[in-house]
C-alpha positions as CSV (number, residue, x, y, z in Angstrom):
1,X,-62.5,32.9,1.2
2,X,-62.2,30.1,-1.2
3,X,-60.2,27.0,-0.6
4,X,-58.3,24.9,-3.2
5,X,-58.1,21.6,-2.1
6,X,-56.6,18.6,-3.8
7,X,-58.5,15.8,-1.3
8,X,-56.6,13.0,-2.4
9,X,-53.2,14.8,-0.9
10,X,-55.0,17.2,0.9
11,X,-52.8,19.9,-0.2
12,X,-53.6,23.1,-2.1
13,X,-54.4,22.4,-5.7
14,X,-53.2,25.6,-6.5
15,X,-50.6,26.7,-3.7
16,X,-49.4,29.5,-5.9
17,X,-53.0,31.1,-6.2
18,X,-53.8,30.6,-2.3
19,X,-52.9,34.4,-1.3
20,X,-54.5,36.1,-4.0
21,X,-57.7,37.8,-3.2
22,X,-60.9,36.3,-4.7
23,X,-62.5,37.7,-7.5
24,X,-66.0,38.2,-8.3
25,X,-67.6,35.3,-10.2
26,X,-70.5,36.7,-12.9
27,X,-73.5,34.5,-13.1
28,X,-73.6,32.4,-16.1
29,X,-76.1,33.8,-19.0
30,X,-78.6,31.3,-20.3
31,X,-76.8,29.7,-23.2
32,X,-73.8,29.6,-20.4
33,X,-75.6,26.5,-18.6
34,X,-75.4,22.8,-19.2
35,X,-77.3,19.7,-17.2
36,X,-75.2,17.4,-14.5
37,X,-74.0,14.0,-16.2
38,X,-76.5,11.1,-15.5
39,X,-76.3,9.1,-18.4
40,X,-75.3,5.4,-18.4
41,X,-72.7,6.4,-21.6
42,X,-71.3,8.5,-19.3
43,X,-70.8,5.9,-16.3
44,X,-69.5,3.8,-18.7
45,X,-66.9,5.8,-19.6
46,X,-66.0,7.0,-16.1
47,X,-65.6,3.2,-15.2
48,X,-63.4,2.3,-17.8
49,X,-61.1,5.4,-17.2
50,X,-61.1,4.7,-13.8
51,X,-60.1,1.0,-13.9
52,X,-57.3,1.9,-15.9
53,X,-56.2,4.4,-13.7
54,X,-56.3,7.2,-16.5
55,X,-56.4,10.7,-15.6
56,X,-58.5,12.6,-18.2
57,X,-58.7,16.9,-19.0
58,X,-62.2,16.3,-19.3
59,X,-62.5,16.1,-15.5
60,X,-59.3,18.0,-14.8
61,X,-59.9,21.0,-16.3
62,X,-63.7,20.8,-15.3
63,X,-65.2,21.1,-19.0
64,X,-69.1,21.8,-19.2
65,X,-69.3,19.2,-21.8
66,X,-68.2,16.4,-20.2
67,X,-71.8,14.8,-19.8
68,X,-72.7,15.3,-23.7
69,X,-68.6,13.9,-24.9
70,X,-68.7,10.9,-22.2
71,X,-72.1,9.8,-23.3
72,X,-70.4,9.1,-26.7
73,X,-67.7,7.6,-25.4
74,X,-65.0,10.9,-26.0
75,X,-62.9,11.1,-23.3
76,X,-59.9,13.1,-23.8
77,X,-57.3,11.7,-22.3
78,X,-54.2,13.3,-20.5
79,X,-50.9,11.9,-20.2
80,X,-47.9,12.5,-18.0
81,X,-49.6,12.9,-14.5
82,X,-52.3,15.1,-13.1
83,X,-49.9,17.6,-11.9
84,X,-48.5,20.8,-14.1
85,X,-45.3,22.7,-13.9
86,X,-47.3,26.1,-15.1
87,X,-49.5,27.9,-13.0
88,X,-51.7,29.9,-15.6
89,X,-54.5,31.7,-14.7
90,X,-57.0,30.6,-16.2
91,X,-56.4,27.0,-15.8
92,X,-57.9,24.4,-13.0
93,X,-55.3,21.8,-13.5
94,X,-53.7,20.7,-10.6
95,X,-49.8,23.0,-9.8
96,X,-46.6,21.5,-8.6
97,X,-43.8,19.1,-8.5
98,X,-45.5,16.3,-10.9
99,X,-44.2,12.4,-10.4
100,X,-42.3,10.2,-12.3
101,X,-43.8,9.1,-15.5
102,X,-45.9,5.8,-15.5
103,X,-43.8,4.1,-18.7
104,X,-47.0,1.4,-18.6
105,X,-49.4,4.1,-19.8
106,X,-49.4,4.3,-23.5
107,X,-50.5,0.5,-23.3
108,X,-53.4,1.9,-20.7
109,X,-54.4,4.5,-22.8
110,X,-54.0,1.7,-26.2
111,X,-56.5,-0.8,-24.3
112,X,-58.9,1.7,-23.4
113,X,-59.1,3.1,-26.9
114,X,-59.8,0.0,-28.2
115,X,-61.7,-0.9,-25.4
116,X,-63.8,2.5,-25.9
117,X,-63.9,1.2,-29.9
118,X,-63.1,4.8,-30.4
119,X,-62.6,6.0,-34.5
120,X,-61.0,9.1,-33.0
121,X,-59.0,9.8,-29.9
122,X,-57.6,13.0,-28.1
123,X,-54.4,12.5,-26.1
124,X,-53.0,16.3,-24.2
125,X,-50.9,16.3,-21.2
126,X,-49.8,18.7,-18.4
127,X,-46.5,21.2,-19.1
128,X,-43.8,19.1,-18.1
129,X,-41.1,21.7,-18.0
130,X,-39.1,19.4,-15.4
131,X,-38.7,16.5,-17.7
132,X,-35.7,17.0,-20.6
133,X,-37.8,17.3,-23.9
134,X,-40.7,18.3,-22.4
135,X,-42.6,14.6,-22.5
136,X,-42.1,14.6,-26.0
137,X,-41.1,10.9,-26.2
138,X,-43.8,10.0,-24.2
139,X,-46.5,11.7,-26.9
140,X,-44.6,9.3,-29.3
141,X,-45.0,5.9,-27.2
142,X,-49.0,6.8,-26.8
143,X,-49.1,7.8,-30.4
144,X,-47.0,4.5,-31.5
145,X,-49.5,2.3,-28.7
146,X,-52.5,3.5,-30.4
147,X,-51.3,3.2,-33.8
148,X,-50.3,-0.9,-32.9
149,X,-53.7,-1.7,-31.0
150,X,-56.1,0.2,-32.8
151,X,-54.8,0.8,-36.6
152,X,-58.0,2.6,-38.2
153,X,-58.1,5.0,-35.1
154,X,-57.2,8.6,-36.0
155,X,-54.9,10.8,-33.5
156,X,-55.2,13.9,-32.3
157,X,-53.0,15.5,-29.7
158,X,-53.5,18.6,-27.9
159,X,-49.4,19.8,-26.6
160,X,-47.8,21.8,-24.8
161,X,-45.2,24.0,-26.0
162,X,-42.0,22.3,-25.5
163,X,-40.5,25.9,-24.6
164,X,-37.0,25.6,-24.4
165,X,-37.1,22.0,-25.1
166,X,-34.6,21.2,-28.5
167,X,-35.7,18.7,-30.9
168,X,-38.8,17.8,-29.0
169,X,-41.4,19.1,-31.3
170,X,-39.8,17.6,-33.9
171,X,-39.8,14.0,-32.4
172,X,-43.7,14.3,-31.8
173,X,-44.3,15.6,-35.4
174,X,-42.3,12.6,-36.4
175,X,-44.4,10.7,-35.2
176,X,-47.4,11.9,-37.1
177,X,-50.5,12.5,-35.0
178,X,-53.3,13.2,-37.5
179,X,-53.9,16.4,-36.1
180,X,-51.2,18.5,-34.3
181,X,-52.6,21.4,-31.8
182,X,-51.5,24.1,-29.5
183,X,-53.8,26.6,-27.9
184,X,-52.4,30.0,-28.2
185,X,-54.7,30.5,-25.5
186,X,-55.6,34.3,-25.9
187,X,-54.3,37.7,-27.0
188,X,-50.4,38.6,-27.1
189,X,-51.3,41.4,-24.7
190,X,-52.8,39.2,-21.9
191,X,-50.1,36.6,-22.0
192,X,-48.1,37.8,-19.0
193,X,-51.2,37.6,-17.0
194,X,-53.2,34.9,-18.2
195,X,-50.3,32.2,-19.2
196,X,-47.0,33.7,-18.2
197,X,-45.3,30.6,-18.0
198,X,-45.7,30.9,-22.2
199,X,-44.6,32.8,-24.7
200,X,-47.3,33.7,-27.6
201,X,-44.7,33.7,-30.6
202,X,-42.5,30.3,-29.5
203,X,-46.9,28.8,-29.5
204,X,-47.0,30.3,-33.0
205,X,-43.7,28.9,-34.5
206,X,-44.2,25.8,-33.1
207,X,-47.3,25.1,-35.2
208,X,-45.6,26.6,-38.5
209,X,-42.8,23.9,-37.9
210,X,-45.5,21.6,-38.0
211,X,-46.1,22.6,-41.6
212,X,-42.9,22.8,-42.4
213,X,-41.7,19.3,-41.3
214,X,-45.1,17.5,-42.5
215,X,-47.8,19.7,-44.7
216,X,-50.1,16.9,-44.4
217,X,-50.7,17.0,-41.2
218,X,-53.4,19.1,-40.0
219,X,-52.9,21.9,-37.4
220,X,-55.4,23.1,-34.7
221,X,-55.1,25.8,-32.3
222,X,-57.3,27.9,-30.1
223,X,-58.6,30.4,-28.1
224,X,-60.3,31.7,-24.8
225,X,-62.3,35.4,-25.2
226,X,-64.3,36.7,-22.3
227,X,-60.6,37.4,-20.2
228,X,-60.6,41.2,-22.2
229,X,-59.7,41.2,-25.5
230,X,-60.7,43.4,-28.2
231,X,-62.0,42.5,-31.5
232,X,-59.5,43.6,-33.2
233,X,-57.2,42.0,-31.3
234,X,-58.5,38.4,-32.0
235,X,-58.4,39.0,-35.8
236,X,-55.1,39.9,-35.4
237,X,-54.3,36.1,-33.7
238,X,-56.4,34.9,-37.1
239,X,-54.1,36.6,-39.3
240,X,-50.9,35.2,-37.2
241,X,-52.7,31.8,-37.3
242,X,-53.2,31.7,-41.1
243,X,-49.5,32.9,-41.2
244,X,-48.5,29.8,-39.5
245,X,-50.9,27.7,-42.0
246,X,-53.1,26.4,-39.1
247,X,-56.1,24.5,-40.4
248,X,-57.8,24.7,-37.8
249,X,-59.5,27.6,-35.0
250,X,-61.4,26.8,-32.2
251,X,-63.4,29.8,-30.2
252,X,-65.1,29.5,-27.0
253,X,-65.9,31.6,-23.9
254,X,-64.0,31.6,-20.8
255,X,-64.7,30.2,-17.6
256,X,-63.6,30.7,-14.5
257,X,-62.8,27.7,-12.3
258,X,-62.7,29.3,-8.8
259,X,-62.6,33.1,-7.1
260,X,-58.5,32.0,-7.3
261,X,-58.4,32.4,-11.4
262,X,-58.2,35.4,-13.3
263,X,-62.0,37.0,-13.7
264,X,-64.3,36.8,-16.5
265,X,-64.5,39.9,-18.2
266,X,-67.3,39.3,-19.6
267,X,-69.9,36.7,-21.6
268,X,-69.5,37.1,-25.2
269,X,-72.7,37.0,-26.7
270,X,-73.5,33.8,-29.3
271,X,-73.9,36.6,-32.1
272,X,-70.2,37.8,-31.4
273,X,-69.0,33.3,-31.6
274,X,-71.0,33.6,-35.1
275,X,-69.5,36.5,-36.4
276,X,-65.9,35.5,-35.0
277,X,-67.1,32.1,-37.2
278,X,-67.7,34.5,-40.2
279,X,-64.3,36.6,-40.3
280,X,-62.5,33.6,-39.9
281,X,-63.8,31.7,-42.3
282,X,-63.4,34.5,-44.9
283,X,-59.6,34.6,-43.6
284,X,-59.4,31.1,-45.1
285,X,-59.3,28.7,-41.9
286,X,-60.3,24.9,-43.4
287,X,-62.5,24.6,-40.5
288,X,-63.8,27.2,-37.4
289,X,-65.7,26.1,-34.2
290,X,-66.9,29.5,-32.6
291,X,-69.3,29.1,-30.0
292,X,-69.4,29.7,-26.1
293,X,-69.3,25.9,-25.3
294,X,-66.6,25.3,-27.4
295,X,-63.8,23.6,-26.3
296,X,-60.3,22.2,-28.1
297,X,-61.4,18.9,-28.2
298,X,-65.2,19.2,-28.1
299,X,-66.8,17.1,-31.1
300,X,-63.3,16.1,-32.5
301,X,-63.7,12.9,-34.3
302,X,-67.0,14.6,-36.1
303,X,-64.8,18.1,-36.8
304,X,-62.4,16.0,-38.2
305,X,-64.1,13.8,-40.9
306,X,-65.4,17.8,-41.7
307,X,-61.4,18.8,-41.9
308,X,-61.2,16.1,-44.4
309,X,-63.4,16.8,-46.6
310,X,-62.9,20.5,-46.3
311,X,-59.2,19.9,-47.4
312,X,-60.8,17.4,-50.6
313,X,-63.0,20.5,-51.7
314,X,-59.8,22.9,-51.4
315,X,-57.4,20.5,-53.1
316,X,-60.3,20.1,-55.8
C-alpha cells in the first residue's frame, strides 16, 4: 500500500487519493531516465530558494529535469502556497485548504530573480479556487516586483484557469507577462478523469482572450500523452489551439507520481514526440517542444529568444 505523506504536517498529501487502490507503475524505458542532482549549480540554487523561503514546481511537482534546469540557475517558481484546491490526477502537488497569502512574496521572488541574475523567469502557482479572483492580483504584484527589480528580465507565467473567477484573467493580462500559458493538460475526453476540477473549453477561451486583449503577447499551452489518447485526438487539441492563436505547444510524456495517480498508459516512443513536432509545426505553431522530457517550463528562457525570432521571420 502506498502512503502519501506530507512530513512537514504529517498529514496525507493527497487525502482525497488515500482510498483509491494502487495502480501498477510501468518501468521507465531508456530515454525515460535521468541522473540524481549533484551539481554545485544546483545547490546553489536550492540554497537561495530555500533562504527565501520560496516554494518552487520544480520540486513540487517532482520534474525529472530539475538537476539539468537548477544547474543553470532555472528555477520555476510557484506562488500562492504549496497547497492546491484541485485534486487532479495526474498531479503530485500537495491537496487541501491552502493558507493565507504571504503579501511579502513578490519582493522574495524580485530579490531572488535578481539574485539568481536570471534573463528569464517562470512564475505558476497552485489553483486557488478559495481566494475571490483566483490569485490573479497576486500574479500582478510578482509580475510588477520583477518588472521594478530586474527591468531587462523577461516574464513568463504558467496560470491556472481562473474558472469562475470575473475579470481575473483580464487583470493578469494587463499586466503583460511576456508569455501568457495554460496547460490544457490532455484530451477533452479524459478531462473528467484526469483534471475534473477543469473544464477543457473555459482553458481554451482563456488563452484566445489573451489574443484578443493584447496580440503581442505570446501564448503557450501544453500537453501530457501517455494517460490514453489517440492520435487523432491530439491533432484535434492542435487545431483548437491554433484556433485560439496560441504560439506556442509543449508535448511531453506522462509520469506518474505514486500508485495514488491515474496510470500511465503507456510510453510514447521519441519517434511519435518527433512526429507530433512535425504535424504541429505544419499546423503553423511559432514554436513546438515535443519530446518525452519535456516539460512547460523546461528550457524557457532559450525557447523564448527562439519564439522571438520565429515571430521576426513570420512578420518578415
Amino acid at each position: 500500500m502506498t502512503v502519501l505523506i506530507d512530513k512537514k504536517a504529517e498529514r496525507p498529501r493527497h487525502p482525497e487519493k488515500a482510498h483509491k487502490p494502487d495502480t501498477e507503475v510501468l518501468r521507465k524505458p531508456s530515454w525515460i531516465r535521468v541522473k540524481a542532482p549533484t551539481s554545485k549549480g544546483y545547490a546553489k540554487t536550492r540554497n537561495i530558494v530555500k533562504e527565501k523561503g520560496l516554494v518552487t514546481v520544480c520540486e513540487e511537482a517532482a520534474c525529472p529535469n530539475i538537476g539539468e534546469c537548477w544547474e543553470k540557475s532555472h528555477a520555476t517558481f510557484m506562488i500562492l502556497g504549496d497547497t492546491c484546491t484541485r485534486a487532479c490526477a495526474f498531479c503530485n502537488i500537495k491537496t487541501g485548504l491552502p493558507g493565507p497569502v504571504d503579501a511579502e512574496e513578490p519582493g522574495k521572488i524580485a530579490i531572488a530573480v535578481r539574485e539568481m541574475g536570471l534573463s528569464h523567469v517562470v512564475i505558476t502557482s497552485v489553483d486557488r479556487d478559495d481566494l475571490s479572483d483566483g490569485g490573479a492580483q497576486h500574479f500582478v504584484s510578482v509580475i510588477h516586483a520583477i518588472r521594478n527589480s530586474s527591468p531587462k528580465t523577461t516574464i513568463e507565467i504558467l496560470t491556472p484557469d481562473f474558472l469562475r473567477k470575473e475579470r481575473a484573467a483580464e487583470a493578469v493580462i494587463a499586466a503583460k507577462p511576456d508569455v501568457f500559458n495554460h496547460n490544457l493538460e490532455t484530451v477533452p475526453r479524459l478531462y473528467l478523469k484526469i483534471r475534473p476540477g477543469a473544464r477543457y473549453f473555459h482553458s481554451l477561451r482563456l488563452l484566445e482572450k489573451v489574443k484578443e486583449q493584447d496580440p503581442e503577447q505570446f501564448t503557450k499551452s501544453g500537453l501530457m500523452v501517455g494517460l490514453g489518447e489517440t492520435k487523432e485526438e491530439v491533432m484535434q487539441v492542435m487545431d483548437d489551439m491554433r484556433s485560439a492563436g496560441i504560439d506556442f505547444l509543449t508535448i511531453g510524456q506522462y509520469l506518474q507520481p505514486t500508485r495514488k495517480h491515474a496510470a500511465i498508459d503507456r510510453f510514447v516512443t521519441p519517434e511519435e514526440f518527433k512526429a507530433y513536432e512535425t504535424i504541429a509545426k505544419a499546423k503553423g505553431f511559432l514554436l513546438v517542444s515535443s519530446t518525452p522530457l519535456t516539460r512547460s517550463s523546461y528550457h524557457a528562457d532559450s525557447d523564448f529568444a527562439k519564439l522571438q525570432a520565429a515571430r521576426r521571420t513570420k512578420n518578415a
